[in-house]
mmCIF file of the N, C-alpha and C atoms, coordinates in Angstrom:
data_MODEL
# 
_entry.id   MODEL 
# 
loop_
_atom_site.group_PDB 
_atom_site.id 
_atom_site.type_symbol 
_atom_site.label_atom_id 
_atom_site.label_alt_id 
_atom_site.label_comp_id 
_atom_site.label_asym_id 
_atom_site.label_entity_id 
_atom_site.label_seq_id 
_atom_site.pdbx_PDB_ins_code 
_atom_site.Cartn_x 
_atom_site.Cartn_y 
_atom_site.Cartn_z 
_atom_site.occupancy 
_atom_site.B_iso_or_equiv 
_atom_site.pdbx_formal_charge 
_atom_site.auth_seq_id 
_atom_site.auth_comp_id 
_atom_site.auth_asym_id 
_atom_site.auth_atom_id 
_atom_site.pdbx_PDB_model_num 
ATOM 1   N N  . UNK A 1 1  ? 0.838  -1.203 0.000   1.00 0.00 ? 1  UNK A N  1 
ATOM 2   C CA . UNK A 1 1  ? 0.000  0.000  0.000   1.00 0.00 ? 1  UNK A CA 1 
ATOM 3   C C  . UNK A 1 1  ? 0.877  1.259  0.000   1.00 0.00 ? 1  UNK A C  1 
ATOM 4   N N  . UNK A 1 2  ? 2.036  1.297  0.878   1.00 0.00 ? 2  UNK A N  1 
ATOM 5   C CA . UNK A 1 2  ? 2.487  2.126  0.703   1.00 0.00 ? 2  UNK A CA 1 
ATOM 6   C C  . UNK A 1 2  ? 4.003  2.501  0.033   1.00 0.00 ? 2  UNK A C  1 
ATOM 7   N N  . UNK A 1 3  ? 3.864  1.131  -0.651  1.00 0.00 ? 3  UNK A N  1 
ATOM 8   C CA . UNK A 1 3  ? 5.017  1.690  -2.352  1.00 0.00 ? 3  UNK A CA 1 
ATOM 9   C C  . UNK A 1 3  ? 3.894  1.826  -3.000  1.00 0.00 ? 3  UNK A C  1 
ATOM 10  N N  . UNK A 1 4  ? 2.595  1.654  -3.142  1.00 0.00 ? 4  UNK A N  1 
ATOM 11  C CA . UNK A 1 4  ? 1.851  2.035  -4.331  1.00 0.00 ? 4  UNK A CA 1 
ATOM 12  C C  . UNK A 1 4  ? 1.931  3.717  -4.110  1.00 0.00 ? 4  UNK A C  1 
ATOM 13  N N  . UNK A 1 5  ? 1.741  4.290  -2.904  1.00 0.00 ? 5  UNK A N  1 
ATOM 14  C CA . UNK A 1 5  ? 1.184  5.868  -3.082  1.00 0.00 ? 5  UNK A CA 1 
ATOM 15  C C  . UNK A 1 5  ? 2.771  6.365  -2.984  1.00 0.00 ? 5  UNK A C  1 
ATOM 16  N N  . UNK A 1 6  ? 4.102  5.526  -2.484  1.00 0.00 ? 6  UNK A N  1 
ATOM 17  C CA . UNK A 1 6  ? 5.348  6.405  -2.800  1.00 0.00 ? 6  UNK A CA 1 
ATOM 18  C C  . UNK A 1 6  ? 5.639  6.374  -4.402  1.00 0.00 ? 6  UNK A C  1 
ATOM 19  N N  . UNK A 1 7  ? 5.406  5.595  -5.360  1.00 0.00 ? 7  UNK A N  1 
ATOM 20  C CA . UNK A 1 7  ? 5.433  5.564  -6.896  1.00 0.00 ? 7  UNK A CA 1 
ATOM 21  C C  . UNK A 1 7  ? 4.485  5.876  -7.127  1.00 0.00 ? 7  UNK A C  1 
ATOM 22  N N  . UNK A 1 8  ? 3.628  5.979  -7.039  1.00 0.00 ? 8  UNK A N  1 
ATOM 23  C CA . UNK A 1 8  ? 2.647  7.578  -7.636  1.00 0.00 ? 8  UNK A CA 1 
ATOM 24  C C  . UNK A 1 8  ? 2.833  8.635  -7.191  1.00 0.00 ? 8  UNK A C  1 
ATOM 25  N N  . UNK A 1 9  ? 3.806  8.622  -6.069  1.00 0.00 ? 9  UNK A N  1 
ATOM 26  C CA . UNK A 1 9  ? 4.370  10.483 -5.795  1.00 0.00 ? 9  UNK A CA 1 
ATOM 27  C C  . UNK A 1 9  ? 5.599  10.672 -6.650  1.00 0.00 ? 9  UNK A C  1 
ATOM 28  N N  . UNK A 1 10 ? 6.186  9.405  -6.857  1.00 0.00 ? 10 UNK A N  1 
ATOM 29  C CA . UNK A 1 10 ? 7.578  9.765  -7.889  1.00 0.00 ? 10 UNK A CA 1 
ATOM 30  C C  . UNK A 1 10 ? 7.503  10.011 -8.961  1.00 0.00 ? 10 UNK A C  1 
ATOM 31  N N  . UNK A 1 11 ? 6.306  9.144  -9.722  1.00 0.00 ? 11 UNK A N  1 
ATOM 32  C CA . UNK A 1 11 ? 5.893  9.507  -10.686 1.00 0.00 ? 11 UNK A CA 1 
ATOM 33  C C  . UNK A 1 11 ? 5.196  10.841 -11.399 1.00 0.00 ? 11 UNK A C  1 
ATOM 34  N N  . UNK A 1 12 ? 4.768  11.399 -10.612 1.00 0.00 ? 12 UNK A N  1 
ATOM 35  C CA . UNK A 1 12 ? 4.549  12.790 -9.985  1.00 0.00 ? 12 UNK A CA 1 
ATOM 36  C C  . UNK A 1 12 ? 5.929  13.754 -10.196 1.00 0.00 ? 12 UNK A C  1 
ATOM 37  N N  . UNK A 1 13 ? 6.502  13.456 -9.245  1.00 0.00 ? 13 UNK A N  1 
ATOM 38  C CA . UNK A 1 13 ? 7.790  14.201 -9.344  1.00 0.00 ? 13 UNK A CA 1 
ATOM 39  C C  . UNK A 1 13 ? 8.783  14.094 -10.835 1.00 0.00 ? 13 UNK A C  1 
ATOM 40  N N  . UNK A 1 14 ? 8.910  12.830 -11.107 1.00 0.00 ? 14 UNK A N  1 
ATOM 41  C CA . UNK A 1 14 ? 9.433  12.434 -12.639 1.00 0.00 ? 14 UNK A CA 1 
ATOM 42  C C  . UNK A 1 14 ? 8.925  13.209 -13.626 1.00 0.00 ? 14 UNK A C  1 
ATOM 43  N N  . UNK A 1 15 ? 7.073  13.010 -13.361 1.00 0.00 ? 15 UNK A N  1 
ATOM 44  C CA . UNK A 1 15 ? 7.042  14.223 -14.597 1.00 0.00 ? 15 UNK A CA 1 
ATOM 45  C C  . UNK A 1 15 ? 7.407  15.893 -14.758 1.00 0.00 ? 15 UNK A C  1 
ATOM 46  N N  . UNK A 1 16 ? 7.267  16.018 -12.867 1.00 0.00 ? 16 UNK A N  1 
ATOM 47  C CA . UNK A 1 16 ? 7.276  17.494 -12.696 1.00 0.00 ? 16 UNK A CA 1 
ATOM 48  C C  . UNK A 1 16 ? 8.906  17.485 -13.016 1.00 0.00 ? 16 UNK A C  1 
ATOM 49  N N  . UNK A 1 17 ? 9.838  16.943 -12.888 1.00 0.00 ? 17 UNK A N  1 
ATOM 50  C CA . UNK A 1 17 ? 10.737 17.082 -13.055 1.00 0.00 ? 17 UNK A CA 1 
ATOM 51  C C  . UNK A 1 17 ? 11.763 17.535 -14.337 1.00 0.00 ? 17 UNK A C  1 
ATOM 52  N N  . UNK A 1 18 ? 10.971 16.433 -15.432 1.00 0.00 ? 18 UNK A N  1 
ATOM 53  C CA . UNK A 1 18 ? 11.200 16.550 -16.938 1.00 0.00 ? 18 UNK A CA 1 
ATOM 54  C C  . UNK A 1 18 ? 10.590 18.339 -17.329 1.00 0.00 ? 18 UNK A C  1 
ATOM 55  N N  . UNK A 1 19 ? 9.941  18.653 -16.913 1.00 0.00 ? 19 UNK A N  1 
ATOM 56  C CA . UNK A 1 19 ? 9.484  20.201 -17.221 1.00 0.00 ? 19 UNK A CA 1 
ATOM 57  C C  . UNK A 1 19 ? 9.952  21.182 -16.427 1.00 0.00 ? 19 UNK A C  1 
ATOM 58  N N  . UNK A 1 20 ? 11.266 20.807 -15.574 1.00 0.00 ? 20 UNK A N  1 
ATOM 59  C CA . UNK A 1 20 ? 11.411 21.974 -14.874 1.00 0.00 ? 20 UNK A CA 1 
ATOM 60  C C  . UNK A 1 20 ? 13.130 21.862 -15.231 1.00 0.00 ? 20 UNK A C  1 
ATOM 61  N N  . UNK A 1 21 ? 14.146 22.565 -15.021 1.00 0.00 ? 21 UNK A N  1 
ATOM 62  C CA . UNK A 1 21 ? 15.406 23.089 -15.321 1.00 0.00 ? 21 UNK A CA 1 
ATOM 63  C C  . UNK A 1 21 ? 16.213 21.975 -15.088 1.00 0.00 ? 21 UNK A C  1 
ATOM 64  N N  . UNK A 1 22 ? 16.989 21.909 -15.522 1.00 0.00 ? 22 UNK A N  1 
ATOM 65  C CA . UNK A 1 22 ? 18.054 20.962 -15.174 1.00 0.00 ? 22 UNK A CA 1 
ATOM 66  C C  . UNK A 1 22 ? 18.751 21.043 -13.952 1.00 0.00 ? 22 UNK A C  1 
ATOM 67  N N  . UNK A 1 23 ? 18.969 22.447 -13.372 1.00 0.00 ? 23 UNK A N  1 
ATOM 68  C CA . UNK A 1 23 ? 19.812 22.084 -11.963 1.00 0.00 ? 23 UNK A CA 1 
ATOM 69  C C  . UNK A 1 23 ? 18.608 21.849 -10.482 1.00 0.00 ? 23 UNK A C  1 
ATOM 70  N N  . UNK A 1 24 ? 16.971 22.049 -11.310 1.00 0.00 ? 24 UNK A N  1 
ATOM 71  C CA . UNK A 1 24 ? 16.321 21.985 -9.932  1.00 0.00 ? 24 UNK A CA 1 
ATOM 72  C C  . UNK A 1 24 ? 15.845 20.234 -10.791 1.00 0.00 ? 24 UNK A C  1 
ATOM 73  N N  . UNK A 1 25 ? 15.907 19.666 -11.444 1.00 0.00 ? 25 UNK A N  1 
ATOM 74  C CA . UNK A 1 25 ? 15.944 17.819 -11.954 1.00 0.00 ? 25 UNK A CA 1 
ATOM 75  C C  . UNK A 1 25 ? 16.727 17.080 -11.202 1.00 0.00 ? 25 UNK A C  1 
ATOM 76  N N  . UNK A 1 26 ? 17.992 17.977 -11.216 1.00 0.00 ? 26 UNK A N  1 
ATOM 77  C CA . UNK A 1 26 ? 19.253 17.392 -10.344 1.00 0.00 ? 26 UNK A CA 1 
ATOM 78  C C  . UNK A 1 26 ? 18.689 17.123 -8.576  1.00 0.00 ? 26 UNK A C  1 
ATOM 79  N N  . UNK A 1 27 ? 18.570 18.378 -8.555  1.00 0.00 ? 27 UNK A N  1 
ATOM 80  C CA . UNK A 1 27 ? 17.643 18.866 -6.827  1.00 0.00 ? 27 UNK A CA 1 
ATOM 81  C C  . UNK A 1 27 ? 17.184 17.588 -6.871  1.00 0.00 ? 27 UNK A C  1 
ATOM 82  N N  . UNK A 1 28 ? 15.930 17.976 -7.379  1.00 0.00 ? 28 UNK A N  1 
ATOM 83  C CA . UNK A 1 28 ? 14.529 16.672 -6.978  1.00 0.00 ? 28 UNK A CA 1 
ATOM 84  C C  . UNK A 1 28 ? 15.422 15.335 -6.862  1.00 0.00 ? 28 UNK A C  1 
ATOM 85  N N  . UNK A 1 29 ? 15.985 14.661 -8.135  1.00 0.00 ? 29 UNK A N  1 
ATOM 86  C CA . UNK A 1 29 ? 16.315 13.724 -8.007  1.00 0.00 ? 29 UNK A CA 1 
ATOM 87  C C  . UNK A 1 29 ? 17.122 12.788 -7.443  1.00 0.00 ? 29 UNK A C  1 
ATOM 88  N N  . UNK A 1 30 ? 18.049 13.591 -6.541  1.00 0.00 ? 30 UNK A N  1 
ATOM 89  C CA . UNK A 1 30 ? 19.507 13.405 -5.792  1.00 0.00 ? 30 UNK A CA 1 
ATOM 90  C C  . UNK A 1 30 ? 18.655 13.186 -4.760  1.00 0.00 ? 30 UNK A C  1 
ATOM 91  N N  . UNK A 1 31 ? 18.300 13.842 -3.709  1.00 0.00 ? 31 UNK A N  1 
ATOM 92  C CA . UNK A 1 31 ? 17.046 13.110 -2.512  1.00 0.00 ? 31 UNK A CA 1 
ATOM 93  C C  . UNK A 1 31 ? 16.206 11.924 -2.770  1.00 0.00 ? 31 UNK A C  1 
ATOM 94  N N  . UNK A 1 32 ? 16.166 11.871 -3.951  1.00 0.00 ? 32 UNK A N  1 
ATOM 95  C CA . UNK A 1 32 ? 14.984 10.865 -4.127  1.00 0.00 ? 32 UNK A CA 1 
ATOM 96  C C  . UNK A 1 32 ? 15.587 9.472  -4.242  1.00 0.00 ? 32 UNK A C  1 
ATOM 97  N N  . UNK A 1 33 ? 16.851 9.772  -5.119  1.00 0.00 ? 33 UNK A N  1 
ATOM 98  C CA . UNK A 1 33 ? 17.367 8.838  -4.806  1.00 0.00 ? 33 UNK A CA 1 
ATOM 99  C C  . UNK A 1 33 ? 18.395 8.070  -3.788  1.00 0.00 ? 33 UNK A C  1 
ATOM 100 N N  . UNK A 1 34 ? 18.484 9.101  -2.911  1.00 0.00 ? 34 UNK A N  1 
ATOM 101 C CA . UNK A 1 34 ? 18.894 8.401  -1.396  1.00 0.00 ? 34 UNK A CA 1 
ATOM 102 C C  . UNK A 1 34 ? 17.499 8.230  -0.711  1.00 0.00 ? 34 UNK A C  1 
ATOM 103 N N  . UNK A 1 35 ? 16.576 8.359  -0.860  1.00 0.00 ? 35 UNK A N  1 
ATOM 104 C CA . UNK A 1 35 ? 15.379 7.872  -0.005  1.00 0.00 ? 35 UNK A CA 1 
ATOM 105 C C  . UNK A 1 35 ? 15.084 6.702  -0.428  1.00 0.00 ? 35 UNK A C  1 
ATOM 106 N N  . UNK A 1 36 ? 15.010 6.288  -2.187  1.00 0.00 ? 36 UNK A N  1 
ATOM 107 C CA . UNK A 1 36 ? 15.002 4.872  -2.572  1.00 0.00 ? 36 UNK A CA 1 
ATOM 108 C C  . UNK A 1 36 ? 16.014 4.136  -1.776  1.00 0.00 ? 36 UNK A C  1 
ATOM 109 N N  . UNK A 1 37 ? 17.256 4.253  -1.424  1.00 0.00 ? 37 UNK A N  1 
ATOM 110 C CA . UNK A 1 37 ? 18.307 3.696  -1.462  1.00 0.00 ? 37 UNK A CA 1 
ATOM 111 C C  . UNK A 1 37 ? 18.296 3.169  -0.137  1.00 0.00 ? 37 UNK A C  1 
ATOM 112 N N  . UNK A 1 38 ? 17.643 4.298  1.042   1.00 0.00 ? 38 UNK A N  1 
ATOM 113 C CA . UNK A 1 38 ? 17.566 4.035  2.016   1.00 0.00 ? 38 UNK A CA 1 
ATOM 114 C C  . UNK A 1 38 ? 16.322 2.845  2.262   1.00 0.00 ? 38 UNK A C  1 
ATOM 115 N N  . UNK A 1 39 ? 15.467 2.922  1.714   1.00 0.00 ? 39 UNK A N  1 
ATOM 116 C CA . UNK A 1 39 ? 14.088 2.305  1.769   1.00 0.00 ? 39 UNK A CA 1 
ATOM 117 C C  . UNK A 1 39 ? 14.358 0.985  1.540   1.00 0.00 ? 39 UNK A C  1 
ATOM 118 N N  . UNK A 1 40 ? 14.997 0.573  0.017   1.00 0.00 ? 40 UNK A N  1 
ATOM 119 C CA . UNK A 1 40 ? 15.394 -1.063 -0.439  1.00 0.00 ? 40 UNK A CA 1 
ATOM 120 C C  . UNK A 1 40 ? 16.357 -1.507 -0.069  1.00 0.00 ? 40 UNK A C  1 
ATOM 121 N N  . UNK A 1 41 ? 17.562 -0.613 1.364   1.00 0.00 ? 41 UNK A N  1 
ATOM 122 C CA . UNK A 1 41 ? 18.884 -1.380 1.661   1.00 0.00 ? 41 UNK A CA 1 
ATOM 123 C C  . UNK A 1 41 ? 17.763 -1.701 3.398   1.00 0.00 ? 41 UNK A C  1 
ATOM 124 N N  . UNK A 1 42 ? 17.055 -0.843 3.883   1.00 0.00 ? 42 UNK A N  1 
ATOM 125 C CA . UNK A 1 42 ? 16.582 -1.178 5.115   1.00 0.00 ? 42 UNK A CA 1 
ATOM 126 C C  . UNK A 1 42 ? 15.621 -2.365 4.985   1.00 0.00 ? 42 UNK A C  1 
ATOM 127 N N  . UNK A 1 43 ? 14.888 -2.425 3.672   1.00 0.00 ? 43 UNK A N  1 
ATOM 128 C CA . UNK A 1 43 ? 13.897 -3.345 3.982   1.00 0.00 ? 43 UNK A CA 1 
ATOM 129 C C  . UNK A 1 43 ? 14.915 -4.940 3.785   1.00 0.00 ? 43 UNK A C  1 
# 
């Protein structure tokens, strides 16, 4: 239940991301991907 509503917030963010600048793509995506990282090394 709740990887379904965290990948529909990324997915979210992925798109908002592709339409917004390259150094705030970088932003978004550098957190996001230490929160994945943290999420699939803890579980």
């Amino acid at each position: 239940m709740l990887g379904r509503i965290i990948s529909a917030n990324l997915k979210f963010i992925l798109i908002a991301a592709k339409k917004a600048p390259k150094q705030v793509q970088s932003l978004i995506e550098q957190p996001h991907q230490q929160f994945l990282d943290t999420i699939f090394l803890d579980s």
